[in-house]
N, C-alpha and C positions, 0 to 999 in steps of 0.2 A: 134734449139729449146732452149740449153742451152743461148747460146746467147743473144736470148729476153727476155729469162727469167732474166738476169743479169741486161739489158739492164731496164725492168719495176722496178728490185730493185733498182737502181741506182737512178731512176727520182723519185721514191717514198719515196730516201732514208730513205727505210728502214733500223732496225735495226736488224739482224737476230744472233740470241742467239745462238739456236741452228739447224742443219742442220742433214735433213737425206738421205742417199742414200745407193745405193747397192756401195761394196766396188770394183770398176771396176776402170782403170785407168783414164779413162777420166772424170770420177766424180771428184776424189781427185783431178787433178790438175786444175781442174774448180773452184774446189771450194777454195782451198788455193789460187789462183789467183785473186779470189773476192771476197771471202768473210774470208780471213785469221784470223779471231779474233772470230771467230765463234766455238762452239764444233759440230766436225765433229762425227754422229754417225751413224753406220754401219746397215743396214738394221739385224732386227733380221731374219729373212724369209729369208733372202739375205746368210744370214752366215750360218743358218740349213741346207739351200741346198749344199751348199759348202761342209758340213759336209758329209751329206747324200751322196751327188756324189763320194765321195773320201770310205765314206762304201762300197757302191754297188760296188767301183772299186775293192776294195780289198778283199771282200766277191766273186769277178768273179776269182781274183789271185789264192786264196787260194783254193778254188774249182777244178782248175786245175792242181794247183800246189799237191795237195792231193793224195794218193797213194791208204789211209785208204778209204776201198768201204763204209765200215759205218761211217764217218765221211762227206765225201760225200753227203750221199742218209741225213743225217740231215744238210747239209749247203742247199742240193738245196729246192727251192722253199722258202727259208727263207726272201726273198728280200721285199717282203711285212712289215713282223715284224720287220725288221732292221729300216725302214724308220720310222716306227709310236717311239710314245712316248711310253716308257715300260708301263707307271704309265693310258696309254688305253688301253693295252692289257687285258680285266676281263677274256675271257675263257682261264680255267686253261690248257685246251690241247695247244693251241697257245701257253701259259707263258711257258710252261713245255720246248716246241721246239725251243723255242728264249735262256732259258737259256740253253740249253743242246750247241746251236749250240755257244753258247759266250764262256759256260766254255770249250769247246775243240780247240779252234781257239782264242790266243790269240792275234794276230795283229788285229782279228774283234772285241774284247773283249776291247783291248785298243781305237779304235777308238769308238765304238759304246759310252763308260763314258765320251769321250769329252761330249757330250749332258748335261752331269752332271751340266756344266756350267751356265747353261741358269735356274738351281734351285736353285741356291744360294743365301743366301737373302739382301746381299747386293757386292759391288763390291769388298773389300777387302777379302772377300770370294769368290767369281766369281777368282779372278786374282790367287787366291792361287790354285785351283783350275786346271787353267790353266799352270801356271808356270809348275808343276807338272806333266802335261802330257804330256807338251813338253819336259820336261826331261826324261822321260819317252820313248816318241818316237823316239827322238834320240838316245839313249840307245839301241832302239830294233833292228837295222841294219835294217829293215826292208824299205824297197826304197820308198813305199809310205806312211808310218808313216813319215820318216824323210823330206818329201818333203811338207806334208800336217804341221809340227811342223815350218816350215819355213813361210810357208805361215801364219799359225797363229801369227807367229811373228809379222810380218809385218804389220798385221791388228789390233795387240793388241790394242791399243789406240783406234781405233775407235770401235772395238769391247766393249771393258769395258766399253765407251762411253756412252753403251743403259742405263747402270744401274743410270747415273745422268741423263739422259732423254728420259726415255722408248718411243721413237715416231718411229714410220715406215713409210716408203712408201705404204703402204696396200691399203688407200684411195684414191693415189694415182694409184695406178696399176690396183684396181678396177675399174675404169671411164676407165681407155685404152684398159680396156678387153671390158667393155660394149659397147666402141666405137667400135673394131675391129669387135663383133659379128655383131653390126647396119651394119656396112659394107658389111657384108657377106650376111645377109637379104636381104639387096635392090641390092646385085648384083652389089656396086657402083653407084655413084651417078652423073650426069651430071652438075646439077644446084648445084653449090657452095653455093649461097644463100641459098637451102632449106634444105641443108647438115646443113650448119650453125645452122637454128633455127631447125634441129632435134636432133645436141647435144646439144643446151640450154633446150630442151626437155628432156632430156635423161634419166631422173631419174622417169618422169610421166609414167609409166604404161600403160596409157589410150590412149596417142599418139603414145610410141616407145615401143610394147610390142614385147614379146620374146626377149627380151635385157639381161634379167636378177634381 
């Protein structure tokens, strides 16, 4: 897929400014390959979950690793409120249990203000931001703080990236979803052709419902 896709850039030569992907190995070296003069920018959705995954691992550590039965009985079931944005949490019992469970666990407390990043209102604030927590996380001996400040490193650039041009994949990964569910609808499809004209279809309603 990547391929063809480089392959229609090429004979359209186009010019492409900027570029967005999830920050996965095969992306970057696809894209510094062909299209190297291009700002390379990290999916936002792409790096939240990144975040988020590396929460919930460390929010499962500390849980076990935990002695305190009251410190405990306020991490479990927290995994819901760690993934959302603070700033949608309105019921004050939820705010009360997200902050009680940040201010006594701080390796979840430091990861959970990475997020901070993504409020800042422009990138020389974003970067500052970040510099900081990865100083921060290395600092805490903590094995997956320090493994997760690595990982930001290496993606800083394209991460900071979003703030000269906030674009994602979103509309993208939208249309793949809608595809795979059509898939799952018809059970697969025999006739390539009619496959064809039902993702030219795909957005109408009226022909491909239940899609989405």
């Amino acid at each position: 897929a990547l391929a063809g896709f480089w392959k229609r850039v090429r004979r359209k030569k186009l010019d492409i400014k900027y570029i967005a992907t999830d920050p996965s190995a095969a992306f970057i070296s696809s894209v510094l390959e062909n299209c190297p003069n291009a700002v390379h920018v990290f999916d936002h959705f792409h790096v939240v979950k990144l975040v988020n995954e590396k929460l919930d691992e460390i929010r499962r550590a500390q849980y076990n690793l935990g002695k305190d039965i009251n410190k405990r009985k306020v991490l479990k079931g927290t995994r819901y409120l760690l993934l959302r944005n603070g700033a949608d949490i309105f019921d004050e019992q939820y705010r009360t249990r997200l902050d009680n469970a940040l201010d006594m666990n701080k390796p979840l407390s430091q990861t959970y203000y990475l997020k901070e990043m993504w409020m800042q209102p422009n990138k020389q604030a974003a970067e500052k931001v970040m510099l900081d927590w990865v100083k921060q996380a290395q600092e805490s001996k903590v094995p997956q703080l320090m493994k997760m400040a690595v990982t930001i490193m290496v993606y800083r650039t394209g991460i900071l990236a979003w703030y000269d041009c906030p674009i994602s994949t979103g509309k993208a990964e939208g249309i793949n979803n809608k595809i795979k569910v059509m898939k799952r609808v018809a059970y697969g499809f025999r006739d390539e052709r009619y496959f064809q004209l039902r993702l030219y279809a795909l957005h109408d309603c009226r022909i491909t419902p239940n899609v989405g």
